[in-house]
C-alpha positions in Angstrom: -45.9 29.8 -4.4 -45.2 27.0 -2.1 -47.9 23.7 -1.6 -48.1 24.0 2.1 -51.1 24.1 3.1 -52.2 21.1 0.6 -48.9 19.4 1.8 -50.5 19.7 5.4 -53.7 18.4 4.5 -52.8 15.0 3.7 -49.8 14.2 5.9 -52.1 12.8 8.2 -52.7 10.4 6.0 -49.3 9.8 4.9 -48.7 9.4 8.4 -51.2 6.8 9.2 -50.0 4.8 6.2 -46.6 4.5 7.0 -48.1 3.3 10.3 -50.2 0.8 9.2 -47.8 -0.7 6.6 -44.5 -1.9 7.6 -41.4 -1.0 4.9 -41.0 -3.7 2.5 -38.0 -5.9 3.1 -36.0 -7.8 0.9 -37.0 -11.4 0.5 -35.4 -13.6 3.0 -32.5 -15.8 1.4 -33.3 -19.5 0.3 -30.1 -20.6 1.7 -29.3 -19.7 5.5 -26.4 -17.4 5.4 -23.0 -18.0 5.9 -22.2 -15.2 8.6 -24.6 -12.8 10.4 -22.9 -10.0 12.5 -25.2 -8.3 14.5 -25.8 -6.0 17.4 -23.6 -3.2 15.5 -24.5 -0.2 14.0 -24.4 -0.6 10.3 -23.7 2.4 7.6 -25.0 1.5 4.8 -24.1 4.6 2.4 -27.5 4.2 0.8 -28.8 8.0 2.9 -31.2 5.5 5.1 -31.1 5.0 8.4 -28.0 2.9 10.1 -29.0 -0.7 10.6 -28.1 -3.2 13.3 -27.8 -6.1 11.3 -26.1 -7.8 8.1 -26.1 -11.4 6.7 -23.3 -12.4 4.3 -24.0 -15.2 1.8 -22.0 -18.1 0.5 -21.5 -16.4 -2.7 -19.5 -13.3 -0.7 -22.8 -10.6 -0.8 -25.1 -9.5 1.6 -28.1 -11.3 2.2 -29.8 -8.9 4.5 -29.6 -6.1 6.2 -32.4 -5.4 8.7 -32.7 -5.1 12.4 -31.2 -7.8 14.8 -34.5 -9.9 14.7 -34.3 -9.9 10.8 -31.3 -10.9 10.4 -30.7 -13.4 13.3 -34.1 -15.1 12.4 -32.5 -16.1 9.0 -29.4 -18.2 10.9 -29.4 -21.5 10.0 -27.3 -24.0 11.2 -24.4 -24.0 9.3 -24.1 -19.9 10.0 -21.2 -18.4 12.2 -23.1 -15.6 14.4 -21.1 -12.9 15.4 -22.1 -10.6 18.5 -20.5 -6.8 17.6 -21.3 -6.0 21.3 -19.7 -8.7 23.0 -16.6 -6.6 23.7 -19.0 -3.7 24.4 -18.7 -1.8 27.7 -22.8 -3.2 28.0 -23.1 -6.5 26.1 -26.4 -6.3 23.8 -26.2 -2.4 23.8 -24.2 -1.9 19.9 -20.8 -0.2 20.4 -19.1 -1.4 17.3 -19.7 0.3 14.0 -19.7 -1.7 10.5 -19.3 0.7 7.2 -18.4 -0.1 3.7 -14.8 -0.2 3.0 -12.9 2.4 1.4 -12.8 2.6 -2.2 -9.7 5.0 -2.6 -10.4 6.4 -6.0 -7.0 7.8 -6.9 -3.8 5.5 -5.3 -0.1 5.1 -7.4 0.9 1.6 -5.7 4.0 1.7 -7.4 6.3 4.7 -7.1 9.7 3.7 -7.5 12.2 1.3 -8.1 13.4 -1.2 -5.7 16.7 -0.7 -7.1 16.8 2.7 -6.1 19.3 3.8 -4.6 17.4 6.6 -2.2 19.2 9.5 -0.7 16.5 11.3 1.5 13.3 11.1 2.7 10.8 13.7 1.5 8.7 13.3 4.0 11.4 15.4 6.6 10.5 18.5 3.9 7.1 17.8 2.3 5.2 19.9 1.5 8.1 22.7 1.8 10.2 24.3 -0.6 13.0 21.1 -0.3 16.6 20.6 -0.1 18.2 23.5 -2.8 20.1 22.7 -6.0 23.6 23.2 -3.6 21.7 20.2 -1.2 21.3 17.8 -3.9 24.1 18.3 -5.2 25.9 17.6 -1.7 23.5 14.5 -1.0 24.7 13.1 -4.9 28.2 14.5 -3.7 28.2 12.4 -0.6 26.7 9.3 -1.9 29.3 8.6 -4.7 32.1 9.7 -2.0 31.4 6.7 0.4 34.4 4.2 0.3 33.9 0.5 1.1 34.9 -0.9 5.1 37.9 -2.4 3.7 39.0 0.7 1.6 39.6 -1.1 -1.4 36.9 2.1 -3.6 34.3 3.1 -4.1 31.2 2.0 -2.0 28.8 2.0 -5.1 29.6 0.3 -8.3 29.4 2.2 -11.8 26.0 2.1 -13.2 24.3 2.3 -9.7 20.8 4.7 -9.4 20.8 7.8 -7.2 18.0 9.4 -6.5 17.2 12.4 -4.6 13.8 13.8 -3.8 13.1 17.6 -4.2 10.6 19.6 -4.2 9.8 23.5 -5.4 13.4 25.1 -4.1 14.7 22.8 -6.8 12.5 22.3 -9.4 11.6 25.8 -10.0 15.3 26.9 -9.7 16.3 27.4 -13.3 19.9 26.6 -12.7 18.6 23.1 -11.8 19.6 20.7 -14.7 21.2 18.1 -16.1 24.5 19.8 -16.6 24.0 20.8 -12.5 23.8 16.8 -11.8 26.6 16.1 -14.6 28.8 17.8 -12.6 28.8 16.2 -9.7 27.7 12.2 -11.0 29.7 12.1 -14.4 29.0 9.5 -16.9 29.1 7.0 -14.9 26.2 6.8 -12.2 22.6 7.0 -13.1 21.2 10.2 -11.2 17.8 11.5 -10.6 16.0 13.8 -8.7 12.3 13.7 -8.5 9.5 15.5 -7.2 7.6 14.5 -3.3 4.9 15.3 -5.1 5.0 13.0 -8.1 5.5 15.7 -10.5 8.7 16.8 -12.3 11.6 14.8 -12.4 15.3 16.2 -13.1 17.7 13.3 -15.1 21.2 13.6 -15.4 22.4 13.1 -19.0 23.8 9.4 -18.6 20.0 8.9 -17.1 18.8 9.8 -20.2 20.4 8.2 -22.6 19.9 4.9 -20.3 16.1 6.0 -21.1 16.4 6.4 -24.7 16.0 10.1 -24.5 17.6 12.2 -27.0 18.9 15.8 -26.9 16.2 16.7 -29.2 13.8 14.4 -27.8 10.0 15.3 -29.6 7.0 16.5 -27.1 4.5 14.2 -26.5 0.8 14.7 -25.8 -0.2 16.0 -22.6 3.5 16.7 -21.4 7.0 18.4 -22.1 10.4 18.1 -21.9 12.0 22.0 -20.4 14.3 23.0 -23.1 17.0 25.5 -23.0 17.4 28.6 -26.0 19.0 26.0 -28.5 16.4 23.2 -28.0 18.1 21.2 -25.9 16.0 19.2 -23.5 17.6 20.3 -19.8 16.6 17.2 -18.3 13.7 18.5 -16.6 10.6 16.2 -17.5 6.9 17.3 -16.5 3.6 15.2 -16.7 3.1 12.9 -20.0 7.1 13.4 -20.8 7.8 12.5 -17.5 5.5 8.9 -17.2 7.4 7.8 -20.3 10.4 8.1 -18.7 9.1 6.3 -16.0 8.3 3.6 -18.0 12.0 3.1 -18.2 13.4 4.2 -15.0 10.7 1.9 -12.7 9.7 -0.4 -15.4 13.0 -1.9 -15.6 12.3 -3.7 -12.3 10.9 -7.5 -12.6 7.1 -7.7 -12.7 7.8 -10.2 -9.4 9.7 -6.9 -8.1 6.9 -4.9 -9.3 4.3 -7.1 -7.8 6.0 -7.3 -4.5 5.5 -3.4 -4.1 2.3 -3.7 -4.6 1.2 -6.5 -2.3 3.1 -4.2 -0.1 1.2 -1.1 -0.3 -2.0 -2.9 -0.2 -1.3 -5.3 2.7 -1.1 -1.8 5.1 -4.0 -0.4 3.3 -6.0 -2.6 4.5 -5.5 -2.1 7.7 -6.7 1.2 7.5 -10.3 -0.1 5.8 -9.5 -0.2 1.9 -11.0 -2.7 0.0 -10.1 -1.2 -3.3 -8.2 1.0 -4.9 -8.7 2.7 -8.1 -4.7 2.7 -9.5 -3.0 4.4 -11.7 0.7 2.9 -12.9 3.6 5.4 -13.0 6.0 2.9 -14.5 4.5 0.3 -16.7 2.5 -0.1 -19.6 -1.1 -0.6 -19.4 -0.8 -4.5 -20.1 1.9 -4.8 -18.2 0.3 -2.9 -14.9 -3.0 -5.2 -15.4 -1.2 -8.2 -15.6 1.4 -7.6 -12.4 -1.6 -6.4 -10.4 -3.0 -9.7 -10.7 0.4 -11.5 -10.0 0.7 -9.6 -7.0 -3.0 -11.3 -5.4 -3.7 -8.4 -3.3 -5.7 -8.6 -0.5 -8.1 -6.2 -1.7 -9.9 -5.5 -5.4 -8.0 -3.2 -7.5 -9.3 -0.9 -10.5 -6.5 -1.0 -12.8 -6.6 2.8 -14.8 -5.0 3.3 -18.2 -2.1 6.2 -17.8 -0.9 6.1 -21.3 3.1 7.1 -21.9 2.4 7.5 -25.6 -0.5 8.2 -27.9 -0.1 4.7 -29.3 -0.5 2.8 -26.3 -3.7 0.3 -26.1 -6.0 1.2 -23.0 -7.6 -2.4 -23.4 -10.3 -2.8 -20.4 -10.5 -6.3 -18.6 -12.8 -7.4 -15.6 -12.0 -10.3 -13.1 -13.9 -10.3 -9.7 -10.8 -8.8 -7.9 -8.8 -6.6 -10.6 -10.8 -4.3 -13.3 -8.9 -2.2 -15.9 -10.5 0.5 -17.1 -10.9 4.5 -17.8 -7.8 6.8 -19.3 -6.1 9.1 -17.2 -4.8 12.4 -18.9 -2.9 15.6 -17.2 -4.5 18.6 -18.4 -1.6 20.8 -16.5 1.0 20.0 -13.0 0.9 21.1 -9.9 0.7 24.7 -7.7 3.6 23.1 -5.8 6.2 23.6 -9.2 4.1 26.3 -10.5 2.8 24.0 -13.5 -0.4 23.9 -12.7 -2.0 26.0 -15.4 -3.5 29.1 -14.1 -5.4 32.4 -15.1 -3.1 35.1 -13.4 0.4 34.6 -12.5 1.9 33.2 -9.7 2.6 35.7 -6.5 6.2 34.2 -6.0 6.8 33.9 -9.7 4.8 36.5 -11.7 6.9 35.7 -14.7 4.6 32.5 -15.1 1.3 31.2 -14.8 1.7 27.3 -15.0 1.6 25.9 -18.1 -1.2 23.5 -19.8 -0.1 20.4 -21.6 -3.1 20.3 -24.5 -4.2 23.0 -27.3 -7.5 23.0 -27.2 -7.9 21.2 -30.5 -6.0 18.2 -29.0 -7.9 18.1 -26.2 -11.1 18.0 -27.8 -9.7 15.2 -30.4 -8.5 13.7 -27.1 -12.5 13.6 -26.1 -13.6 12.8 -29.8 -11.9 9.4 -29.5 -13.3 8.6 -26.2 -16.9 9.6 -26.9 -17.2 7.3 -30.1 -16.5 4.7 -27.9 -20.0 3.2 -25.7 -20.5 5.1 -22.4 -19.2 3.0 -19.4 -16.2 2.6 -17.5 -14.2 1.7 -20.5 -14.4 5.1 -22.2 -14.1 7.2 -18.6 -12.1 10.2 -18.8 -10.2 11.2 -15.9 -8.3 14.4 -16.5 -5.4 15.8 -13.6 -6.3 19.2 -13.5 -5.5 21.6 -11.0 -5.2 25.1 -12.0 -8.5 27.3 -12.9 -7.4 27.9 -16.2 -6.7 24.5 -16.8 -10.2 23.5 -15.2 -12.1 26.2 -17.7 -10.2 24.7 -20.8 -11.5 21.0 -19.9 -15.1 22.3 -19.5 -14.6 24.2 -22.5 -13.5 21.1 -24.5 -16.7 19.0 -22.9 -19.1 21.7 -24.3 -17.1 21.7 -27.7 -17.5 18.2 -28.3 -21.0 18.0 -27.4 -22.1 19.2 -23.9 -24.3 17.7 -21.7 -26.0 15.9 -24.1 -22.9 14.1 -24.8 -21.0 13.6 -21.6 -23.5 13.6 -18.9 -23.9 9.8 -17.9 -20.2 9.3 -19.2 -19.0 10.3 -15.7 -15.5 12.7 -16.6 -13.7 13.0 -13.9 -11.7 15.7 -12.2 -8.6 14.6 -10.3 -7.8 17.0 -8.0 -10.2 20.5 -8.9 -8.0 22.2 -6.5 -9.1 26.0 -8.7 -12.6 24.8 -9.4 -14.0 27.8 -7.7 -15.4 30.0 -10.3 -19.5 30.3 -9.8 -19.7 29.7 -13.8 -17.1 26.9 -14.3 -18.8 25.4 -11.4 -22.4 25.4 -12.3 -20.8 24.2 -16.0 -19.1 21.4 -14.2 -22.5 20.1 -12.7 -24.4 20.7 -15.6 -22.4 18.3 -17.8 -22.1 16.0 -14.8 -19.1 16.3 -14.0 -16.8 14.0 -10.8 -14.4 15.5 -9.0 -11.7 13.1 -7.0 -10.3 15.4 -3.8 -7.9 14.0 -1.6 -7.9 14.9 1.7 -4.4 15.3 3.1 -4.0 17.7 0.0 -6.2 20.0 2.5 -3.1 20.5 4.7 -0.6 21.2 2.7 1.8 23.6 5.2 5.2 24.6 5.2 6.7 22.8 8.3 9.4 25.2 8.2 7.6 28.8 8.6 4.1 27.1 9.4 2.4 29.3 6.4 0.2 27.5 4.0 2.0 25.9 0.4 -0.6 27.7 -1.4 -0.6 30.9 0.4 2.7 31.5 -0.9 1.8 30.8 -4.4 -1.1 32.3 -4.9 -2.8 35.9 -3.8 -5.3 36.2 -0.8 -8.3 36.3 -3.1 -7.7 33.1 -4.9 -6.3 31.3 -1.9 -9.6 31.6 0.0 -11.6 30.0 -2.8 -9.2 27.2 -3.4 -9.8 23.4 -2.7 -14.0 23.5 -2.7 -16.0 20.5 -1.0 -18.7 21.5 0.4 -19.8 24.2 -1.7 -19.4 21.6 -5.2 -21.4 19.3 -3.2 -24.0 21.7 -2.8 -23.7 22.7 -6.7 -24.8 19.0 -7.8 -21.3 17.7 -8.7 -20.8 14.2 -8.0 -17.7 13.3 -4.9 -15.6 10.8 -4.9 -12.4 10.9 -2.6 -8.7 8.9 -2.8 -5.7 9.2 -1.1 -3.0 9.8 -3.4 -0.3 7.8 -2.4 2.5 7.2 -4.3 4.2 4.0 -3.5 3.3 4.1 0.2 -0.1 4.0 1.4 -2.0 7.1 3.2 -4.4 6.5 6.3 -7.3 6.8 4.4 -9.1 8.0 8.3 -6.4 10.6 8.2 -8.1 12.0 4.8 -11.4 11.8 6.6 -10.6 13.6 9.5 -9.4 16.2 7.0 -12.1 16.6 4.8 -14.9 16.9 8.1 -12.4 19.4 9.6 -11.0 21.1 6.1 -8.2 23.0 8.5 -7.7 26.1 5.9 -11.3 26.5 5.0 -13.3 24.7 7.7 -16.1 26.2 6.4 -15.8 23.7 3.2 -16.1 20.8 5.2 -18.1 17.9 4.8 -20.3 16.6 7.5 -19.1 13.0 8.6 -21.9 11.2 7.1 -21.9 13.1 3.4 -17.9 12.2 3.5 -18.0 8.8 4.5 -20.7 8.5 1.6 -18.0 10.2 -0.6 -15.2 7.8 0.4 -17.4 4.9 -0.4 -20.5 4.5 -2.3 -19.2 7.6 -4.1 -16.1 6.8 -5.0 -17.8 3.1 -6.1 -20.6 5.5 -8.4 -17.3 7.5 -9.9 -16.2 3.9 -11.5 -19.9 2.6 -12.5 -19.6 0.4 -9.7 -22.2 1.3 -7.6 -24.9 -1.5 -8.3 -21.6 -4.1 -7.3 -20.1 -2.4 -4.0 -19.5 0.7 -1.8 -22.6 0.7 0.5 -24.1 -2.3 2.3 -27.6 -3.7 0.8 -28.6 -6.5 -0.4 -26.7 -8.2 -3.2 -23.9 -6.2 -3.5 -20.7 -7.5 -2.4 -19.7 -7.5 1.4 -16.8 -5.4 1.4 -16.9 -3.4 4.9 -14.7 -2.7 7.8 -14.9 -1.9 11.6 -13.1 0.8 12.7 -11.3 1.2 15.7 -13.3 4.4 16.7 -17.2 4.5 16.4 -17.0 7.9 13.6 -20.3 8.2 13.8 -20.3 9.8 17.2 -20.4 13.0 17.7 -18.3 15.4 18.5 -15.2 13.1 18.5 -11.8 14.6 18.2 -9.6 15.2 15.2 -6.8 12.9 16.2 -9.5 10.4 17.3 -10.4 9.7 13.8 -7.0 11.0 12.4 -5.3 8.0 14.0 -7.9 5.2 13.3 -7.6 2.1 11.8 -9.7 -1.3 11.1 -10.1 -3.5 14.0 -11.0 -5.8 10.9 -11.4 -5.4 7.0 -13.8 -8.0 4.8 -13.7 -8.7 0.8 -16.9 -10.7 0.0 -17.5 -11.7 3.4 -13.9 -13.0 4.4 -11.6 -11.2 6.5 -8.2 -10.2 4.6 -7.3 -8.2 8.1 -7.9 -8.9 11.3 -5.7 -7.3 14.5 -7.6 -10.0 16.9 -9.6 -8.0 19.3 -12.8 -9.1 17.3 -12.0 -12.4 16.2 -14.8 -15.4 17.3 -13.7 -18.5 19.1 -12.7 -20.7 16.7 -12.0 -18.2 14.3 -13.7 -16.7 11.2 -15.0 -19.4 9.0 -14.1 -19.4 5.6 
């Protein structure tokens, strides 16, 4: 029985004294800020209303954040005041919107070798079946063909690296092997061909051995090398297997190489609003991949998370203003995309297989042993890849074996990817032991540019592809949502993942309103890496990491492409501007 009518009784008292007493604001700052902007509209992430104000103080965090007459009555003398509407169709009427920046929770800066030698570009297939094993072989075929201008041989000296991208015509083609690449590279040229998606990689024998790998090379943990009848690897690598090799194939580079490709990536990401990103290394060590991220000085701050390429490998956290290690990251099973991602019925185009998962149960839950002896906090996170449902159910199973939501619920596990998390039990399990789930939003339009029919409709039968890729309906369920790009040595518009997630284009019904998503992309993803009392929304104290997008997303109504194509007019870490493309820039310039 509901409380209405006592409810009703005394909301006119409520009423009154909301009226009679103003809402408590923050004390004023002893020191006059450094920068005010105002005359914006300000989302704060925080589920209050949008303010119109923010001050930034000398120590890079906001001072206030309040109306315009708040704000602007704390300038002091010293403080560079910044009109938002000054470029405004009506001056003094806010057109410009101000919003945390992005904190992309799940990035790879660094996806390949500058040495490489690349023969295609996937994204001319991605995400369709790919070139076929005849294609590669043709593209390898070519490649080692070319002669130099002055015909004195061969265009490519001995020892150089091929690569190829593929993508499910190859990788799921059981002919497609070592032996297939021998024949057309030999000994002598270093040939690979790896997965647009990141997952499964194809060596050719001399690649191997370059990489230490034997022909009887062990399993490891959370991977496996394919082997053919008489236990002979075939070259094809998948998940843990395949980041150890990495270590080798992209880890050879310099860490001045290596930190080059990552000032890179994060000097475009910027410009579309990131002011972190939450990384995880496919070629180097954990050491190695903290101490090149600070080498490279990005731009932005950078969460540096353990991916370990062997069960011996230290996960040692560390914490700097701009670069933070910590969390482990473990692959539970691969992808729909080469039918490795581990699933309760069998594949529609391949009912010979239903995926494969990378743990035993017992592993996994020693996996989780280790990590809960260790304090709760980002140092002990768990984030675990896993895609298919069956893979999902064993991680939940594992959570509730080693101690339920007793154990884990502040520890913050988190889900990288859930695309199968869609059964009404796993689900309400999931938000029971408080589980995170990281969904990327271009993984929402994954279609077949060749026959226009969705990746996963192909894989997967009509009753299981309508439930896949939840949002809206976890949201609902009381699991926590953080969101990340996933890109893999390039960066993705992180405004063309938001127009995706509002929109959702194969279950639109799944989508998130604008507001609960940009929460989601910011504050959430901040919360998903105990960060949330430091950054990702805008109130007092925390640092001033925001943006100002080209186009005002908080309007109604706007256009797919509209926020599809976005970017930052500016970007701001602790106050300063790391990108600016000039339309808002005072006279004089930004102060620093």
């Amino acid at each position: 029985m509901t409380k209405r009518f006592a409810f009703s009784a005394v909301l006119p008292f409520l009423l009154l004294s909301q009226a009679c007493t103003p809402e408590p604001q923050p004390p004023a700052p002893a020191v006059a800020p450094k920068l005010i902007l105002h005359h914006a509209r300000v989302f704060t992430a925080t589920g209050g209303a949008d303010a119109e104000a923010v001050a930034v103080g000398a120590d890079g965090k906001y001072a206030a954040v309040g109306t315009n007459a708040e704000v602007l009555a704390l300038a002091g003398p010293d403080t560079q005041v910044v009109d938002m509407s000054a470029t405004c169709p009506t001056p003094g009427v806010a057109c410009k919107v101000l919003l945390p920046t992005w904190d992309d929770a799940h990035t790879h800066m660094v996806g390949f070798n500058p040495s490489d030698g690349i023969l295609n570009d996937p994204a001319a297939f991605l995400p369709g079946d790919g070139p076929t094993l005849e294609q590669v072989q043709a593209l390898f075929r070519q490649a080692l063909a070319a002669q130099k201008p002055d015909g004195s041989g061969p265009l490519l000296p001995k020892g150089s690296r091929l690569v190829a991208y593929v993508g499910t015509s190859f990788l799921t083609d059981a002919a497609a092997t070592r032996d297939a690449l021998d024949s057309v590279c030999g000994e002598d040229y270093l040939c690979l061909a790896r997965g647009w998606s990141g997952h499964g990689t194809v060596a050719a024998s001399p690649t191997l051995t370059h990489c230490g790998l034997s022909d009887t090379q062990p399993d490891i943990p959370g991977g496996y090398y394919e082997r053919d009848a008489s236990g002979r690897i075939t070259g094809k690598l998948h998940e843990a297997a395949e980041i150890r090799f990495l270590r080798c194939w992209i880890g050879e580079a310099s860490d001045e190489q290596l930190a080059g490709l990552m000032k890179a990536y994060a000097t475009t990401a910027v410009k579309y609003g990131v002011g972190r990103v939450q990384d995880m290394s496919l070629g180097m060590e954990h050491a190695r991949a903290v101490r090149v991220t600070q080498l490279a000085q990005l731009p932005l701050r950078a969460r540096v998370m353990c991916l370990p390429g062997s069960e011996g490998e230290a996960c040692t956290p560390f914490d700097s203003p701009t670069v933070q290690a910590s969390g482990t990251k473990r692959f539970a099973d691969g992808t729909p995309f080469e039918r490795a991602g581990c699933t309760s019925r069998p594949y529609q185009d391949a009912p010979w297989t239903s995926g494969h998962c990378n743990w035993t149960d017992a592993e996994l839950e020693s996996f989780f042993r280790q990590q809960l002896a260790q304090p709760a906090g980002p140092e002990s996170q768990v984030l675990v890849h896993a895609m298919g449902d069956k893979a999902l159910t064993q991680v939940l199973d594992a959570m509730e074996a080693t101690g339920g939501a007793a154990a884990w619920k502040g520890r913050r596990l988190r889900v990288e990817h859930g695309t199968m998390l869609y059964s009404a039990n796993d689900v309400a399990r999931a938000s029971a032991l408080g589980v995170y789930v990281s969904q990327q939003g271009n993984h929402l339009a994954f279609v077949d540019p060749v026959d226009g029919v969705p990746s996963y409709a192909k894989r997967f039968e009509g009753d299981i592809f309508v439930q896949m890729d939840p949002i809206r309906s976890l949201a609902t369920a009381g699991l926590h949502l953080n969101f990340g790009t996933d890109g893999v040595g390039f960066p993705i518009s992180s405004y063309l993942d938001l127009a995706l997630t509002t929109t959702h284009p194969m279950r639109p019904g799944e989508a998130l309103p604008m507001r609960e998503a940009l929460v989601a992309y910011t504050r959430g993803s901040a919360e998903s890496a105990f960060d949330e009392d430091k950054r990702g929304s805008i109130q007092v104290g925390l640092d001033a990491d925001f943006q100002v997008p080209t186009v005002d997303v908080l309007q109604e109504g706007l256009p797919f492409t509209a926020v599809a194509s976005a970017m930052a007019h500016a970007t701001f870490i602790a106050g300063k501007p790391v990108w600016d493309d000039g339309s808002l820039t005072p006279e004089g310039g930004w102060r620093q």
